[in-house]
N, C-alpha and C positions, 0 to 999 in steps of 0.2 A: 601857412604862416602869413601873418599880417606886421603893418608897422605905421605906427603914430606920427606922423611927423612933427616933429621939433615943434617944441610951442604950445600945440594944442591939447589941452587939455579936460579930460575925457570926465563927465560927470556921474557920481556916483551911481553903481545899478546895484538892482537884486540880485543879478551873475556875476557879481563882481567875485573875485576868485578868495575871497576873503569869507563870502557868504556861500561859497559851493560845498554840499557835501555829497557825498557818495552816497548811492541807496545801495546799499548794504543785503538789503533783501533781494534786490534786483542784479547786483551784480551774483548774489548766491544763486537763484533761480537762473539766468541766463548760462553760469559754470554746470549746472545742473543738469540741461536739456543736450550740452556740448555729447556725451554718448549718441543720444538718441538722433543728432543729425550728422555722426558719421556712418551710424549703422543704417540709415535709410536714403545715404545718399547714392541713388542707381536705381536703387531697388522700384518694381513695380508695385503699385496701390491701386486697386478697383472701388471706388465709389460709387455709393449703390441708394439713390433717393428717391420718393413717389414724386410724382406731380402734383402733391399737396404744397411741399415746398416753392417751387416757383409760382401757385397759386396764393400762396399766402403771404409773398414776398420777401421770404425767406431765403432765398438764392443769393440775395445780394451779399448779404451776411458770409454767407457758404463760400462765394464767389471770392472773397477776400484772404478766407483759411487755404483755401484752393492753389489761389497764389503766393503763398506763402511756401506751401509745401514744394510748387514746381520753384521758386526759386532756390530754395534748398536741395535741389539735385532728385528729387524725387520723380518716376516718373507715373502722370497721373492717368488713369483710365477711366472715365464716367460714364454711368448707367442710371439713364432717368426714366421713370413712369409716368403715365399718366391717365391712371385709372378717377382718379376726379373727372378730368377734362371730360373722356370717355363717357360716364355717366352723363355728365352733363348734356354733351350731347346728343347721345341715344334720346335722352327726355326733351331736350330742343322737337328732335324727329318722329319724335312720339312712336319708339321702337322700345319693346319691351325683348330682354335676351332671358334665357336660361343660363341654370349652372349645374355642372355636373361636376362633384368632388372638389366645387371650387373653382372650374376652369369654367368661361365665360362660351356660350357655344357662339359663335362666330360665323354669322349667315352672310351673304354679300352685302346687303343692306348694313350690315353695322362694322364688316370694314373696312366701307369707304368713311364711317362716320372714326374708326380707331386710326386709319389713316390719316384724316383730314386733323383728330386731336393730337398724335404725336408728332405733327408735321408741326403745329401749332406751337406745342411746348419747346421743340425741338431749333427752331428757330429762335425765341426770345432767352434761351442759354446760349447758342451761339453769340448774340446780340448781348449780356449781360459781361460775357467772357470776352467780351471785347471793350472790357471798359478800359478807361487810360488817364479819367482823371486825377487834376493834379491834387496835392497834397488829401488825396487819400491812398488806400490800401493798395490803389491799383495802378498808383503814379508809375509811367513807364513799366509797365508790367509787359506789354504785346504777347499776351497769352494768343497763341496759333491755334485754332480748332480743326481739328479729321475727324471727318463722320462719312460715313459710306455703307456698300454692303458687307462688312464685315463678318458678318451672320449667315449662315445659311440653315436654312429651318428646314423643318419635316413635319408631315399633318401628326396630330396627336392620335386622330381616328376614330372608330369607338369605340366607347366606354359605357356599359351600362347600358347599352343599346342604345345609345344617340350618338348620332356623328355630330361632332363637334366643327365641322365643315374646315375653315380657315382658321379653329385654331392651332398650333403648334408647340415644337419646345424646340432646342436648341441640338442642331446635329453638327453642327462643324463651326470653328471660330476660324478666321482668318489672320493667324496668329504673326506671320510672316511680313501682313501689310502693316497691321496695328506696331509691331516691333521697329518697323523702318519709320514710321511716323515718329514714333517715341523717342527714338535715337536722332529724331532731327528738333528737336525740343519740342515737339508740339505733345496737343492735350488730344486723348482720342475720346470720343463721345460715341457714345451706345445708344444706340434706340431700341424698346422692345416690338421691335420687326424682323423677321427674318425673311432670307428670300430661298428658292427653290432653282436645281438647275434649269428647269423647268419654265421658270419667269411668276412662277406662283408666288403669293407674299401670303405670310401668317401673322398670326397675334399671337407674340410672346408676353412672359410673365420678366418682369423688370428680376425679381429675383433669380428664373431661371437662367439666364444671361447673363447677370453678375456673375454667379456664380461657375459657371461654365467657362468666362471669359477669363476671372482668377486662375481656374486650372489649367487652362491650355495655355496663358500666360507666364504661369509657374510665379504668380505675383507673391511678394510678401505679403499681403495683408488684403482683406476683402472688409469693406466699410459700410454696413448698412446703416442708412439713418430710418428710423422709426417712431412711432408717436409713443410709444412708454420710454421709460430710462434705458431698459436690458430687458433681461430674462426675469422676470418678477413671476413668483407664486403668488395668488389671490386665496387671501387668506379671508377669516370673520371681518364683517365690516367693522368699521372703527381705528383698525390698524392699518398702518402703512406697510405695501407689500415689501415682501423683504428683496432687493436685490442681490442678482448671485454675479459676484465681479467676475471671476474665473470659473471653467467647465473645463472638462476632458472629452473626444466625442464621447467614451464611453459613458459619465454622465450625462451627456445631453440626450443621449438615448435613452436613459434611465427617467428621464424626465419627459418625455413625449412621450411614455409606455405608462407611466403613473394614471396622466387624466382618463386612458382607454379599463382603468382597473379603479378609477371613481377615489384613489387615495392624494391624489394632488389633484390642483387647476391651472395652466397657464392661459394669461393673458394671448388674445386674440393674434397680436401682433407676434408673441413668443412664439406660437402655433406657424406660425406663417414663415416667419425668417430661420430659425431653430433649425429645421429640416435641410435647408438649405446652406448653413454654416457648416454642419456637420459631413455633407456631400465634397463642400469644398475643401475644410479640411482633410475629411479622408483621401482628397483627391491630388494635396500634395501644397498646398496653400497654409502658409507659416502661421497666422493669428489669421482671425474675422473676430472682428468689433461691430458689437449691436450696442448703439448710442439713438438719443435720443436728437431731434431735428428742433424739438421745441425751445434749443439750449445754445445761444451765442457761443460761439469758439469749441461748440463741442467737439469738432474730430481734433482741433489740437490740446484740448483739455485730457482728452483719452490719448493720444499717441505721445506727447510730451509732461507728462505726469508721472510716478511712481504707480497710483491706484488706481490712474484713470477713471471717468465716470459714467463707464458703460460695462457692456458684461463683454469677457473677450471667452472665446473657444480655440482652444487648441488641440493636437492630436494627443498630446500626453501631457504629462503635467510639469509646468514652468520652472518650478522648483527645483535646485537639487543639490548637493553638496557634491563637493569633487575636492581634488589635488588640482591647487595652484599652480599656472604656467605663466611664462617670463612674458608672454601677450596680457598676464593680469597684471603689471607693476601698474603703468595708471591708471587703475579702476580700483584697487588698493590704496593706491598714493589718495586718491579723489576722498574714499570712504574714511581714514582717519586721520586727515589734514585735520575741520573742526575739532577733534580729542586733542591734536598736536596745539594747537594753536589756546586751549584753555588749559591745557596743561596736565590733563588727565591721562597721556600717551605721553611717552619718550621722543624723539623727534627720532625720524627714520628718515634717511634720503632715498636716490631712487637707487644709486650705486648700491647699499648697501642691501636693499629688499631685491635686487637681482641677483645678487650672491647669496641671500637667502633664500630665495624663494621656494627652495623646495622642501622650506619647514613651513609652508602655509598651507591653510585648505582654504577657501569661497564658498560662501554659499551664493549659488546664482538665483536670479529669479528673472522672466523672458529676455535672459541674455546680458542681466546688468548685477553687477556685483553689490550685495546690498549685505554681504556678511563676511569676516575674514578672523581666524586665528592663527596663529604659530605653535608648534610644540619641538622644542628644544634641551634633547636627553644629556643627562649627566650619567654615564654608566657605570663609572666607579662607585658613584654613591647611589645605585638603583631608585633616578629621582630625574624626574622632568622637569621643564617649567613651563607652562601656559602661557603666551606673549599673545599681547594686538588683541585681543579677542574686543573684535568691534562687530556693532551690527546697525546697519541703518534704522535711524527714528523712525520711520514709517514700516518697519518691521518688527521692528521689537517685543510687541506682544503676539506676534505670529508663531511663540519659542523657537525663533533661530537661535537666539545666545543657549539653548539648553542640546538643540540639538548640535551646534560645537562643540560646548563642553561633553559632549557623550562620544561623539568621533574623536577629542584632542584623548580622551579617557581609556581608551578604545586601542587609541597606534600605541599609546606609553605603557598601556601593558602588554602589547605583542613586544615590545621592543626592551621589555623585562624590567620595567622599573614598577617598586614598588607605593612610589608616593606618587603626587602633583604636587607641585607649588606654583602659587603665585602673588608678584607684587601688586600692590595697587595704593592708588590714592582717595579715590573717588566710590568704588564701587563694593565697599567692602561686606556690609549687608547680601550682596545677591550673592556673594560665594556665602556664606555662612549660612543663608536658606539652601547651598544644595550641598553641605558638609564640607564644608571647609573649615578649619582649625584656626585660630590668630595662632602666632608662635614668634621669637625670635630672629633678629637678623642671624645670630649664633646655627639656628641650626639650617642654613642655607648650604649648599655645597659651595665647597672651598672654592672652589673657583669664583664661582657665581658672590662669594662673598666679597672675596676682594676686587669684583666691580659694583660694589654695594653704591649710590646717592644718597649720600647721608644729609644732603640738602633737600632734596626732594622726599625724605622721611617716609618713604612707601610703607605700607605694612604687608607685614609675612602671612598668607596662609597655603595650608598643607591640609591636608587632604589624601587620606590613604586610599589605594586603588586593589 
């Protein structure tokens, strides 16, 4: 608080409170995201990018979203690559490598040259994670970085008949150090290196080590950024590939086993991370999001969105309908506030949907309540009613509202009635596309009559079961 003193007189502004309005949009969106930064506040996140990004000067961007998420209680783990660099320098050294299955064979010569680029890369992210300037993103931020041997690797061997010499994959994370790091606010950073008890150093794959360090982390979420959107099918030129928002591993298995049998193709990059999603998840890792690096604010466009806009994998599937618990009153309360507030719902508070609550079902989708009905029997007159039946706009054509109505249809005939009813203002068309009858406030149950709104004029349908 402030104060004018006496006299002076303060000349007209454009924030004069007379010209203030509320963004409306922005205060809805900021209510919106309020879930999703209590459910990630603690939880672990593995960030997983090539060295394309800090090559292309896209880190700084990243570096921003980054900060955002550690101030939010999140805690961050990073895993960079830098197979650009890499290349680049081999061709500096004029050192040609092989590959076998994809793995880079790893002679001494090339790496002191993987050493000398991740050393490289590895330093100008500590340096960018270190920014603090003022009125930007990073004002007082003092993001802390840990980086170390956190890794211990093991020769990959050979394959095919080539020893791969120094390359590696990931035999043990150091989960006990990263955890004490993290628990003291800092950010831990990955290199694809690992070392040996040995004193031996190898050349990891930036994916294998994400993914490794999610599971032995037990993180929520594993983040790769990549050059496509997601998981896209390449389909006849001309059209744009379709992307697939959500997987199960089971379908993402179904999808790597397609291009081997010539009836699908995925993109290079799907090939590459895909495999490695589905490891993680099998391995105990809640989501992995494959999003795209070429895209401002993409990891918090995909973790603070409904649709997000990347492709996410999980172990099964996101969806699902259940019996409402007294932990749903505000995530119910959130879903039909807009209905209460135009006036197409009843106003409910939260006392009385606690005393109710166990005439509700939810539909969930990754843990956020995006659907909700009531069914409330009348058994003298073998007759329900259907109440709340809400679903979120960004689901709506998903058939959540049809698959309510088949579970609210479902208990009220286990529970012996032979009708449904219900009131409505607004939505009267969609019960009558799935048989519903208009009828009478008269043939409502007595009860239910004499708490009729004869102001609010709701109309009657029934619907036999």
């Amino acid at each position: 608080m402030y104060f004018i003193p006496f006299g002076v007189v303060r000349a007209p502004s454009m924030y004069s409170m007379a010209n203030v309005r509320p963004d409306i949009d922005f205060v809805a969106w900021f209510r919106s995201v309020a879930p999703y930064i209590h459910a990630f506040r603690g939880k672990i996140f593995v960030v997983a990018f090539g060295g394309e990004v800090v090559a292309d000067g896209k880190f700084v961007e990243l570096v921003h979203d980054l900060n955002l998420l550690a101030s939010l209680g999140v805690r961050l783990v990073l895993v960079h690559g830098a197979r650009s660099q890499i290349e680049a320098r081999l061709n500096e050294s004029r050192l040609q490598t092989t590959y076998v299955r994809g793995m880079r064979v790893t002679d001494t010569a090339a790496l002191q040259c993987v050493k000398e680029s991740i050393g490289r890369v590895r330093v100008e992210i500590e340096a960018l994670l270190s920014m603090g300037l003022p009125n930007s993103p990073m004002a007082n931020a003092a993001i802390r970085v840990a980086s170390g041997n956190f890794v211990t690797a093991r020769p990959v061997g050979v394959i095919e008949g080539v020893d791969l010499m120094h390359t590696g994959e990931v035999r043990k994370v150091d989960t006990a150090a990263i955890r004490s790091r993290l628990e003291q606010g800092e950010v831990a950073l990955l290199s694809p290196l690992g070392y040996s008890p040995t004193g031996e150093i190898f050349n990891l794959t930036l994916e294998n080590v994400a993914a490794e360090a999610a599971i032995a982390l037990k993180a929520e979420k594993l983040i790769f950024l990549m050059d496509t959107a997601g998981i896209e099918q390449e389909c006849e030129s001309g059209f744009e590939p379709p992307l697939l928002r959500e997987l199960t591993v089971a379908e993402g298995k179904a999808l790597l086993a397609k291009p081997a049998n010539k009836t699908a193709k995925l993109s290079d990059d799907a090939q590459l991370y895909l495999p490695f999603a589905i490891r993680a998840c099998e391995g105990g890792v809640s989501r992995v999001h494959l999003i795209s690096r070429h895209v401002d604010g993409a990891v918090l466009q995909e973790l603070f969105t409904h649709g997000g806009i990347g492709s996410m994998i999980s172990e099964g599937p996101l969806q699902n309908l259940r019996d409402a618990r007294i932990e749903d009153v505000g995530g119910i309360l959130q879903l039909i506030e807009p209905l209460e507030i135009d006036g197409t719902l009843v106003r409910r508070n939260r006392e009385r949907l606690e005393m109710e609550i166990d005439r509700f079902v939810v539909v969930e989708h990754d843990r956020t309540i995006v659907g909700c009905a009531a069914l409330y029997p009348f058994p003298e007159e073998k007759a329900g009613e259907l109440a709340c039946l809400t679903v979120h706009a960004d689901y709506r054509s998903a058939g959540c509202g049809d698959t309510l109505l088949k579970h609210i249809e479902a208990k009220a005939r286990s529970q012996g009635s032979q009708k449904l009813f219900v009131l409505t203002t607004r939505t009267a068309h969609w019960f009558v596309e799935r048989g519903f009858l208009e009828t009478g406030v008269e043939e409502l149950p007595k009860t239910k009559r004499g708490l009729y709104n004869y102001r609010r004029r709701s109309k009657v349908f029934v619907k036999k079961i």
